[in-house]
C-alpha positions in Angstrom: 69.2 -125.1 295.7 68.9 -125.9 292.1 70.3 -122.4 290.8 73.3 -122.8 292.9 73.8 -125.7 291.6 73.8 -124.6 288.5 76.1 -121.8 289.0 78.8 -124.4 290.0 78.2 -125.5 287.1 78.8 -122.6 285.3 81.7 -121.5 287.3 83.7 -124.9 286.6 82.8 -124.7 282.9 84.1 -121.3 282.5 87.2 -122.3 284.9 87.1 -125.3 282.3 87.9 -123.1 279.2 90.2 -120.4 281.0 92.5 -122.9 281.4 92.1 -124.6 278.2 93.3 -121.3 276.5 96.0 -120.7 278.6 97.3 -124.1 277.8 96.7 -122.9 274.5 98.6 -119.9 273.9 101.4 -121.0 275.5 101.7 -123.8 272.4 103.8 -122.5 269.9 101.6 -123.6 267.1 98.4 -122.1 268.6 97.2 -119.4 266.5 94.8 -116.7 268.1 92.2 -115.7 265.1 90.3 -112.8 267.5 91.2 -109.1 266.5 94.6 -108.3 267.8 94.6 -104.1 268.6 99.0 -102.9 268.2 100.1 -99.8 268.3 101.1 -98.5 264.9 104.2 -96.1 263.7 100.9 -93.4 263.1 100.0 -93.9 266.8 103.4 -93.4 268.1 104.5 -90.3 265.8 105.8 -87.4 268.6 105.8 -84.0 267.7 108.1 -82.4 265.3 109.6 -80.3 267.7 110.0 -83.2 269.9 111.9 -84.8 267.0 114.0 -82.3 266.6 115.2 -81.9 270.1 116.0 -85.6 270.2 118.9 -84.7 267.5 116.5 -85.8 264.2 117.8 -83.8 261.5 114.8 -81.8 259.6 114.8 -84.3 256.7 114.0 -87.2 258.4 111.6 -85.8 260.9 108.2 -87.6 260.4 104.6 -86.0 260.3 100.8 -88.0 261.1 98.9 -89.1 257.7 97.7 -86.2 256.2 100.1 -83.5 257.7 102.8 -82.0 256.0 105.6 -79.7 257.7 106.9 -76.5 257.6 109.2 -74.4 259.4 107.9 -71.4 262.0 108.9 -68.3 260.7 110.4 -66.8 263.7 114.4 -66.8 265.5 114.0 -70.6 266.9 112.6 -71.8 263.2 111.3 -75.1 264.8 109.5 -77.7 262.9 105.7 -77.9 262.3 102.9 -80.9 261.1 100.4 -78.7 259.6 97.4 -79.5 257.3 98.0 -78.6 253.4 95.6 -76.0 253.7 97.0 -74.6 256.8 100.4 -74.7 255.2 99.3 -72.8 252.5 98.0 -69.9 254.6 100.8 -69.9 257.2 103.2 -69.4 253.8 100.8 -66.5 252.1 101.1 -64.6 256.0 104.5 -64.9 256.4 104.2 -67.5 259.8 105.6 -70.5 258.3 108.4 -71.1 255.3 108.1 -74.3 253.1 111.1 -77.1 253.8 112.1 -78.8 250.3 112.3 -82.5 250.7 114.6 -82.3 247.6 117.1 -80.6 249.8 117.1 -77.3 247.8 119.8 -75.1 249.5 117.7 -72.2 249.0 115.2 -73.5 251.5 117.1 -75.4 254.0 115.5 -74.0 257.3 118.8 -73.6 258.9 119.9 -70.6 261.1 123.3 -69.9 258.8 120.9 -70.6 255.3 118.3 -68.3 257.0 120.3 -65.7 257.7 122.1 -65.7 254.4 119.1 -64.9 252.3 117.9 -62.3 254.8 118.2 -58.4 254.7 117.7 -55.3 256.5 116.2 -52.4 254.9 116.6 -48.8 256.7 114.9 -45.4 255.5 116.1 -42.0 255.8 115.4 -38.7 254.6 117.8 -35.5 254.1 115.5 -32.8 255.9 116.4 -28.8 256.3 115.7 -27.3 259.5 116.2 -23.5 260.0 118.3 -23.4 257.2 120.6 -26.7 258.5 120.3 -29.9 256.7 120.0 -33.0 259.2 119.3 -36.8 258.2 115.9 -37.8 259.0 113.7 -40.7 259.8 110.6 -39.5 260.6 111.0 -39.7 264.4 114.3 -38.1 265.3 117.2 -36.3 263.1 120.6 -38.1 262.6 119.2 -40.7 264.8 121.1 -43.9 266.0 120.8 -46.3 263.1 121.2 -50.2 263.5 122.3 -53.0 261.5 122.7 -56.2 261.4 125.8 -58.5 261.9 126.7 -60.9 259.0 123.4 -59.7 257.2 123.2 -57.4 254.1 122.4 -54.1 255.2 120.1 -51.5 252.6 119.8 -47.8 253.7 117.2 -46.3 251.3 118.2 -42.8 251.4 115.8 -39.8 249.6 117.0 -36.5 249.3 114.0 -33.7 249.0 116.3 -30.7 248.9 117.2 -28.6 246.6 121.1 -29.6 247.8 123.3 -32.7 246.6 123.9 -35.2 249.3 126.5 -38.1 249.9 125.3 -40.9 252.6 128.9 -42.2 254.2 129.5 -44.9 256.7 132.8 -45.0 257.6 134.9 -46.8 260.7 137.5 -44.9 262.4 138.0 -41.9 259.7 137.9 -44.7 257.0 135.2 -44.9 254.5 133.8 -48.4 254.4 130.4 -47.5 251.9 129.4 -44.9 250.0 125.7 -44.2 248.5 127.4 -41.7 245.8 125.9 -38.5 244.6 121.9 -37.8 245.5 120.7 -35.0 243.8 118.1 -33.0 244.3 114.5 -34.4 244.8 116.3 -38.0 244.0 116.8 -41.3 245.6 119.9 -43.9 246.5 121.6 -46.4 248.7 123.9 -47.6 250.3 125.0 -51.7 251.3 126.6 -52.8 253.9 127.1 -56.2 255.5 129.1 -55.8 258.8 130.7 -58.0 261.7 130.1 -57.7 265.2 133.6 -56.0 265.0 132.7 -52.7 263.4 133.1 -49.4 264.4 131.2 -47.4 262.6 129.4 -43.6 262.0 128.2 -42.0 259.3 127.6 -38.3 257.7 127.0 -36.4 254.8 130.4 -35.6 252.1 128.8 -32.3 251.8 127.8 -31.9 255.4 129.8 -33.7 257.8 129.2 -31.2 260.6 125.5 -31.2 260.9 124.4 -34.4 258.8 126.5 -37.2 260.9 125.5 -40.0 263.6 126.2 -43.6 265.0 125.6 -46.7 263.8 125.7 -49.8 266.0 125.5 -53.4 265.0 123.5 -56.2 266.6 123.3 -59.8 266.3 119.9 -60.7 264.4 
């Protein structure tokens, strides 16, 4: 009888005090002084991508203490939180490219600023077969070559004969680029930066009728 007694008791007392703090809080000059746990801008962060598909421009996207970002080195070029030593490797490989907070142009990891600084490099032989010199890049002869759109284009052209050689890329009997004399057992290119509206070929000034083939332009 006595312990139930006592946990009325104990029960009223803690009622008691319940409703003491409640009265409490609701006071506009109470003060709470127990540890209060919030949610901080840290907590909260969402992933760089996320940020950037919610419209945040690059330089204002926000990493976690201790993170840094880069960009991912592939066609999307999304946003990445990365520790400094993983941002250093992802750099050295090739995975990731380095976003300048100082808004340097160079590295603005945009698809237009991207594609501005990049290249295409193609190589290509002059080879004689049965007596008939062909282009040739070491899986077919005057095979199919492709370029980019709106990118600058390199054919690396070497020429192990003992015959001069011109590389020409014309479009529609005009001639758009010219690699100029190749001489014998010597090198040279050719540049070219085409649109999607191109049509182009290409062959040899010195053998049109057996060094020739198509070119066709993609969209990188």
């Amino acid at each position: 009888m006595i312990y139930f007694v006592l946990l009325l008791i104990l029960i009223g007392f803690i009622g008691t005090a319940f409703a003491q703090y409640m009265e409490n809080i609701s006071d506009p000059d109470f003060e709470y002084t127990g540890t209060i746990i919030r949610l901080t801008d840290e907590n909260i962060i969402p992933s760089p991508l996320k940020q950037f598909k919610a419209g945040i421009s690059i330089d204002e996207i926000t990493c976690k203490k201790g993170l840094e970002l880069v960009i991912k080195s592939d066609h999307r070029h999304h946003p990445m939180c990365v520790k400094p030593e993983t941002k250093t490797k992802l750099i050295e490989r090739g995975w990731a490219s380095m976003y300048n907070l100082d808004h340097d142009t160079s590295e603005m990891p945009t698809n237009a600023k991207l594609m501005a600084n990049a290249t295409n490099t193609i190589f290509i032989n002059v080879v004689e077969m049965d007596g008939v010199y062909r282009w040739y890049n070491d899986q077919e002869v005057n095979p199919t070559l492709t370029l980019w759109a709106n990118v600058e284009n390199t054919i690396q052209i070497h020429n192990p004969t003992d015959e001069k050689h011109e590389f020409v890329i014309e479009s529609q009997s005009t001639e758009i680029a010219t690699s100029g004399d190749i001489l014998s057992d010597g090198n040279g290119n050719v540049t070219i930066k085409p649109n999607m509206e191109y049509t182009l070929e290409y062959h040899c000034k010195y053998h049109p009728d057996t060094m020739k083939g198509q070119i066709e332009i993609i969209s990188p």
